[in-house]
N, C-alpha and C positions, 0 to 999 in steps of 0.2 A: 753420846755425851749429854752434860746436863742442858745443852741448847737444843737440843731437840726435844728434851722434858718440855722446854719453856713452848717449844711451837705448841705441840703435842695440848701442855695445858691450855694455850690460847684459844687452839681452834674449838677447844671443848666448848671452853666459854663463851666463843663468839656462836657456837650453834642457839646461842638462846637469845641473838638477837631476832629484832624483827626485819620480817623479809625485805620491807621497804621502809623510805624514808631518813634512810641511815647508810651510808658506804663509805668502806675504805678509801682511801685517797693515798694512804702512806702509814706501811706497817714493818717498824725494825726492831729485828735481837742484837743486843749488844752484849757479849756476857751474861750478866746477871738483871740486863733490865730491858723492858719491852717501851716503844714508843708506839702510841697509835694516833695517825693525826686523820680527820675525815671529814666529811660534809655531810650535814643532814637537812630537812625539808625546814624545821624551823629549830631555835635555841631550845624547846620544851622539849624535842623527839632528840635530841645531842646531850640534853642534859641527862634523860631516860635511859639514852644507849651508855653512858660514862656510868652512869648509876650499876647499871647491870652486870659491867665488865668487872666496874671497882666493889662488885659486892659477891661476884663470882666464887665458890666455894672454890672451885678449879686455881682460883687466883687471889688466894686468902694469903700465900706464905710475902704477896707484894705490897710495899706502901705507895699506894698511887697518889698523885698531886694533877692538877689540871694547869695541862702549860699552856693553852691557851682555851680561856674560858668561850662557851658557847651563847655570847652578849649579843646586845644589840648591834656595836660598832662591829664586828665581824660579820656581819650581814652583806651580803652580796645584793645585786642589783634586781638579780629574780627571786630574792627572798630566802636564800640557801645563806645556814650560817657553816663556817668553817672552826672546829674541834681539833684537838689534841689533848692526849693525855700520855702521864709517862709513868709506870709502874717499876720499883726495884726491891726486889726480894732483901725483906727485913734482915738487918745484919751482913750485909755484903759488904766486902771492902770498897769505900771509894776511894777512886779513880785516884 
């Protein structure tokens, strides 16, 4: 079905992240829209990996939005910020 397109296309685009500094924490398909929420080493390398994802040829047909932004006040006490982004293929019926 078309939710296995959406992995299929994700995992494409996630091969072009980098190998560190960056991980999943929480990755879900819902229908027609992917959430990715993650930790990276600082907000520059979260903002890089979101950059990547949301510029993804693999993942041109999504509108991505940043649910929660890679800031300051998400900063953890070893310096890891915490990300999320939520992508949903342009023209889909909402919910």
């Amino acid at each position: 079905g078309s939710e296995m397109c959406i992995r299929d296309r994700f995992y494409l685009a996630a091969a072009k992240l980098p190998d560190k500094g960056v991980r999943f924490t929480d990755f879900s398909i819902e229908g027609d829209s992917i959430r990715i929420q993650g930790e990276a080493e600082d907000s520059k390398a979260a903002n890089k990996y979101g950059g990547i994802i949301m510029g993804a040829d693999e993942l041109e047909a999504f509108d991505w939005v940043w649910e929660k932004r890679p800031a300051y006040n998400t900063k953890r006490k070893d310096g890891t910020v915490e990300f999320a982004i939520f992508g949903k293929i342009e023209g889909a019926e909402e919910l």
